[in-house]
PAZAPA-4460 file (N, C-alpha, C; in steps of 0.05 Angstrom, whole numbers, plus 32768, in hexadecimal, padded with zeros to 4 digits):
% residues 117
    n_x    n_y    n_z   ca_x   ca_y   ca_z    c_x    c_y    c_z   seq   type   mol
   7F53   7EA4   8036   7F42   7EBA   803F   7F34   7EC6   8026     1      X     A
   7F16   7ECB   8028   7F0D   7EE3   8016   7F15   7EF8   8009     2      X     A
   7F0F   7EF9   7FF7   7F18   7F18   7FEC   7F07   7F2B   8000     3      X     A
   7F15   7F46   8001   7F06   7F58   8011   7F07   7F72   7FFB     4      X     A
   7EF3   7F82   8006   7EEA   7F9F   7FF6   7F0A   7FB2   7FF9     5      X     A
   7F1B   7FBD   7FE5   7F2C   7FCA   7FE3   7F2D   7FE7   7FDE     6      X     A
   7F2C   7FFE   7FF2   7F26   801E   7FE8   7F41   8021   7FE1     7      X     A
   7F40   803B   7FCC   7F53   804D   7FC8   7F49   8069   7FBB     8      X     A
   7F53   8075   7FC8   7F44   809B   7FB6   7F64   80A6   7FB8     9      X     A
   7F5D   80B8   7FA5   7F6E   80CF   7F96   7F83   80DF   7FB3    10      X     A
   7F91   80ED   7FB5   7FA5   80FB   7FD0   7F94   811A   7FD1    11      X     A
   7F88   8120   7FB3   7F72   8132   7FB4   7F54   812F   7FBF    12      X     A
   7F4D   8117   7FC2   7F36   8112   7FC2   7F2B   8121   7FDC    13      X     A
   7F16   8125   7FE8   7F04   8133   7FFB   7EEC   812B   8004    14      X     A
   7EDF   8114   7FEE   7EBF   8110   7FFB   7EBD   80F0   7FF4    15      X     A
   7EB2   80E2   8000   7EAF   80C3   8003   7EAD   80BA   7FE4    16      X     A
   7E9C   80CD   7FD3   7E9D   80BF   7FB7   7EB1   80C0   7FA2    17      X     A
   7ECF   80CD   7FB0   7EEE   80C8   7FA6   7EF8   80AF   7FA7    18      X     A
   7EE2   80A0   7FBA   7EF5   8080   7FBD   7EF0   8071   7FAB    19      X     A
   7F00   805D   7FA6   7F03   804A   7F8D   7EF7   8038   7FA4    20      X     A
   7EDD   801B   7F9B   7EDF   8005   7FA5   7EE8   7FF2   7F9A    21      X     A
   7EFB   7FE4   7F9D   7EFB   7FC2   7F8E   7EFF   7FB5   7F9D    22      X     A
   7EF0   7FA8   7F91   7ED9   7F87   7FA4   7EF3   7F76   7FA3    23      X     A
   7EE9   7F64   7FAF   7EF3   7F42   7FB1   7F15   7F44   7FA8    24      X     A
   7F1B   7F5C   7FC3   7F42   7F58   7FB8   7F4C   7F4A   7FD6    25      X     A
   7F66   7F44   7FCA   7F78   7F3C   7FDC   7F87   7F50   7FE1    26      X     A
   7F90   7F50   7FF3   7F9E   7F63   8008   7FB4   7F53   801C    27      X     A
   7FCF   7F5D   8019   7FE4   7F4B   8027   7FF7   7F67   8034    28      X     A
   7FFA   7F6C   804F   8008   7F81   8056   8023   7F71   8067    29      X     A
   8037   7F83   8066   804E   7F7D   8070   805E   7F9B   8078    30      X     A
   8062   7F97   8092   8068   7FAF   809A   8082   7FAC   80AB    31      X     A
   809D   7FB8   80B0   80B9   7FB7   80B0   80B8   7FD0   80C2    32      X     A
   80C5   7FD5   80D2   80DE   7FEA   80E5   80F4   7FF0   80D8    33      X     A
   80F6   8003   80D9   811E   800F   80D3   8127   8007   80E6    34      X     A
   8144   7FFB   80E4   8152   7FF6   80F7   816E   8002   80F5    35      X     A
   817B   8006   810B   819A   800A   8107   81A8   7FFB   8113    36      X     A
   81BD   7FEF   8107   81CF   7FD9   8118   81EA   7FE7   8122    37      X     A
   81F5   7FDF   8134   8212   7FEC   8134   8222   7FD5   8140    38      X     A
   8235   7FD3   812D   824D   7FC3   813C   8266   7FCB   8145    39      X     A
   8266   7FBF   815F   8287   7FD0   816B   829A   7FB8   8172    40      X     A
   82AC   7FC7   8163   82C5   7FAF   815F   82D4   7FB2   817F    41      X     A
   82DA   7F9E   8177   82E3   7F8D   8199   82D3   7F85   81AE    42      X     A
   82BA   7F90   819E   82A6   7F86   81C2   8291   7F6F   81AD    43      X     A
   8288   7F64   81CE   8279   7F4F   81C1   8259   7F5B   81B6    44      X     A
   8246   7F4C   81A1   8237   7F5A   8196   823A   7F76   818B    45      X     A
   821B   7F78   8181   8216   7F92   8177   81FF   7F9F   8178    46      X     A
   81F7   7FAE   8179   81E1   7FB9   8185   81CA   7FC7   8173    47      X     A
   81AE   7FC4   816E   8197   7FC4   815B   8194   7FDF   8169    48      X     A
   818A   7FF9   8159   8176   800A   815C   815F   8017   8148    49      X     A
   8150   8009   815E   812D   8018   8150   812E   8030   8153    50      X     A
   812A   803C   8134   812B   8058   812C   8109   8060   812F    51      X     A
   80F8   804C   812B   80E7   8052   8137   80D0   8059   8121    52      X     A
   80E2   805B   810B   80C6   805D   80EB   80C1   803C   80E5    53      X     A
   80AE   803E   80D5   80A2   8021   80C9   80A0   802C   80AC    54      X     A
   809C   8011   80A4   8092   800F   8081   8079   7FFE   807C    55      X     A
   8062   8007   8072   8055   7FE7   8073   804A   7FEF   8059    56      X     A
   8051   7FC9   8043   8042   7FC7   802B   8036   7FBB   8028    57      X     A
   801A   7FCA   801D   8009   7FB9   8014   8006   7FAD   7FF6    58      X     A
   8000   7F8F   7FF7   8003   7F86   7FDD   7FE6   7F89   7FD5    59      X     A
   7FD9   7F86   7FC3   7FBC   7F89   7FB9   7FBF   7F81   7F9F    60      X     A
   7FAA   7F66   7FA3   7FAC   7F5B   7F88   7F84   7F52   7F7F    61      X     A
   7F7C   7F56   7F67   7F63   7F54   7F61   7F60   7F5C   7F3B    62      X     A
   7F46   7F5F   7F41   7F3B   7F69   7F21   7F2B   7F78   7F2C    63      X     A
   7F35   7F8E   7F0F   7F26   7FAC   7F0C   7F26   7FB4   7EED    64      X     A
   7F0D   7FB8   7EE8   7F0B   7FC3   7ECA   7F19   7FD7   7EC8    65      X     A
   7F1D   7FD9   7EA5   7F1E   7FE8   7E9A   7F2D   8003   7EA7    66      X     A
   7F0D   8009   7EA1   7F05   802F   7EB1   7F0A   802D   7ECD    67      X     A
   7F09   801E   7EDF   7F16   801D   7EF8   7F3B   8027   7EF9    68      X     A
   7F3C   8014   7EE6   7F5F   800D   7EEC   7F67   8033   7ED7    69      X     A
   7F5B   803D   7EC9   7F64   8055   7EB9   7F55   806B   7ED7    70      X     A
   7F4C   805E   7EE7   7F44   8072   7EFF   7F5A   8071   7F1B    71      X     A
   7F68   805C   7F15   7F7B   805B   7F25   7F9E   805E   7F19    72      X     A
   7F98   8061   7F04   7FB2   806F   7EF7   7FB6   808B   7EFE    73      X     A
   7F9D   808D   7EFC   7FA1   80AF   7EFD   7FA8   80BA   7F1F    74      X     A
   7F9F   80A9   7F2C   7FAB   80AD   7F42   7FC4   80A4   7F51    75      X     A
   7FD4   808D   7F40   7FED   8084   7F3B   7FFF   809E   7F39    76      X     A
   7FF1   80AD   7F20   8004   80C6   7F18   7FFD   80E1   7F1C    77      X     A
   7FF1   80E0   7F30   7FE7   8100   7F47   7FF4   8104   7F60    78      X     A
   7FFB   80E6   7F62   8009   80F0   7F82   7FFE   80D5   7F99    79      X     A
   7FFF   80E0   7FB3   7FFE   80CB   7FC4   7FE2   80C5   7FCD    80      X     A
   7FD2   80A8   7FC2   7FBA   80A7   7FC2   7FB8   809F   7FE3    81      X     A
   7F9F   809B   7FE6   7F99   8092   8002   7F89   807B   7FFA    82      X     A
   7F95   8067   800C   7F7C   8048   8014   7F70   8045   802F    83      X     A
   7F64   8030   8030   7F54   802B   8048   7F60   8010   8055    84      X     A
   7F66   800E   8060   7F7B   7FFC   8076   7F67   7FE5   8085    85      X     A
   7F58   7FD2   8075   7F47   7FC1   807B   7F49   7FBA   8094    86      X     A
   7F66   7FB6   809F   7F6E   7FAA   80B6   7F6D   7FB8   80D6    87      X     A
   7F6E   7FCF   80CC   7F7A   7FE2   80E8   7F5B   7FFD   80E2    88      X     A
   7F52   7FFE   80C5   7F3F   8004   80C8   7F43   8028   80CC    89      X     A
   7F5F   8027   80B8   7F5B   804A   80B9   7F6A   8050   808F    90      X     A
   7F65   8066   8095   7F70   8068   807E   7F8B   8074   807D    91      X     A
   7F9C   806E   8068   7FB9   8076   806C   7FC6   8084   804F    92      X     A
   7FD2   808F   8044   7FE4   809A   8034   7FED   8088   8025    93      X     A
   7FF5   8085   8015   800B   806F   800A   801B   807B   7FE9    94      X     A
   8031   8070   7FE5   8036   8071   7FCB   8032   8054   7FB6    95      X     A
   8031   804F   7FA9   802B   8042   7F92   8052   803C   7F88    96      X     A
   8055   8025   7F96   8071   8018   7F88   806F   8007   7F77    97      X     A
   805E   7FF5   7F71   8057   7FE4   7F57   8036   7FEB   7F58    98      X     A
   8030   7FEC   7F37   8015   7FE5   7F2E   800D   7FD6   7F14    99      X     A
   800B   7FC2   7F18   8003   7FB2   7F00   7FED   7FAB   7EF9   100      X     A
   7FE3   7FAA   7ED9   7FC9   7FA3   7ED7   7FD3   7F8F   7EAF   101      X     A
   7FBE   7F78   7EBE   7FC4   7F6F   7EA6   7FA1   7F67   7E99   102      X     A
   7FA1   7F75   7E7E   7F7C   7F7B   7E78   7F6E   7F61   7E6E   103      X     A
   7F87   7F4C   7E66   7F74   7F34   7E5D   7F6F   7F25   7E6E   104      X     A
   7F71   7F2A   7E8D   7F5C   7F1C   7EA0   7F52   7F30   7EAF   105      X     A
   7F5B   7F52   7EAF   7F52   7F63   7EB9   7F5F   7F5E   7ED9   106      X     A
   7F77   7F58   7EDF   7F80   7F55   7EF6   7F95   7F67   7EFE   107      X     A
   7F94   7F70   7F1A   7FA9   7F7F   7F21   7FBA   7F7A   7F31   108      X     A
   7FD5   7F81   7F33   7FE9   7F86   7F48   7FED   7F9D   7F5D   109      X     A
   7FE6   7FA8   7F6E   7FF6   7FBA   7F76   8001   7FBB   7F99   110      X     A
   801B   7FC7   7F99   802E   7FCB   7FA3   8030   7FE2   7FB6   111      X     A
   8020   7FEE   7FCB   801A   8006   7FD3   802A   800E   7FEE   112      X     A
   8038   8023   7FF4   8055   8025   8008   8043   8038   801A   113      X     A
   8041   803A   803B   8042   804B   804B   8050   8044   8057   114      X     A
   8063   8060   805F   8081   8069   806A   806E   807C   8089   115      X     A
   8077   806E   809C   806A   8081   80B6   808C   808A   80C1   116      X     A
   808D   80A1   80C3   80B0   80A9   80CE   80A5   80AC   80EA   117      X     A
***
């Protein structure tokens, strides 16, 4: 698949020109349920309960200069930025659990968590 256009702005941000664009990224989401198991001794099986929160991460991998990637640090260490959810087509909250950038190809990693309770 193509790379697709990747937003992210600041948890402060307020007006459309807070968003970061980077082009031609990959984007890989994986999203999980809490579950509770319970086992009762002497009977047969055990029984699953959906607590009913999710987790979903997104992986995002690409190149971003420089001054991009020192524009997304800063929002690494402000708090909980917001992205744009290519897929579902809304925007969501997230925290920042891995961010990597390595400058001699100008490529990034990142690791981004929304927790819906």
């Amino acid at each position: 698949m193509a790379g697709m256009d990747f937003f992210i702005r600041p948890a402060t941000g307020t007006s459309s020109s807070d968003w970061v664009r980077i082009a031609n990224a990959d984007m890989k989401v994986r999203m999980t349920r809490r579950l509770t198991r319970t086992v009762i001794r002497g009977q047969e099986g055990d029984d699953l309960h959906d607590e009913g929160s999710e987790s979903t991460l997104y992986t995002v991998r690409g190149e971003l200069s420089l001054d991009e990637y020192k524009r997304i640090v800063a929002m690494f260490r402000t708090g909980q930025p917001y992205i744009h959810d290519p897929f579902e087509e809304r925007d969501v909250k997230v925290i920042f659990a891995v961010m990597e950038y390595d400058s001699s190809n100008e490529s990034f990693h990142f690791e981004l968590l929304e927790d819906v309770i």
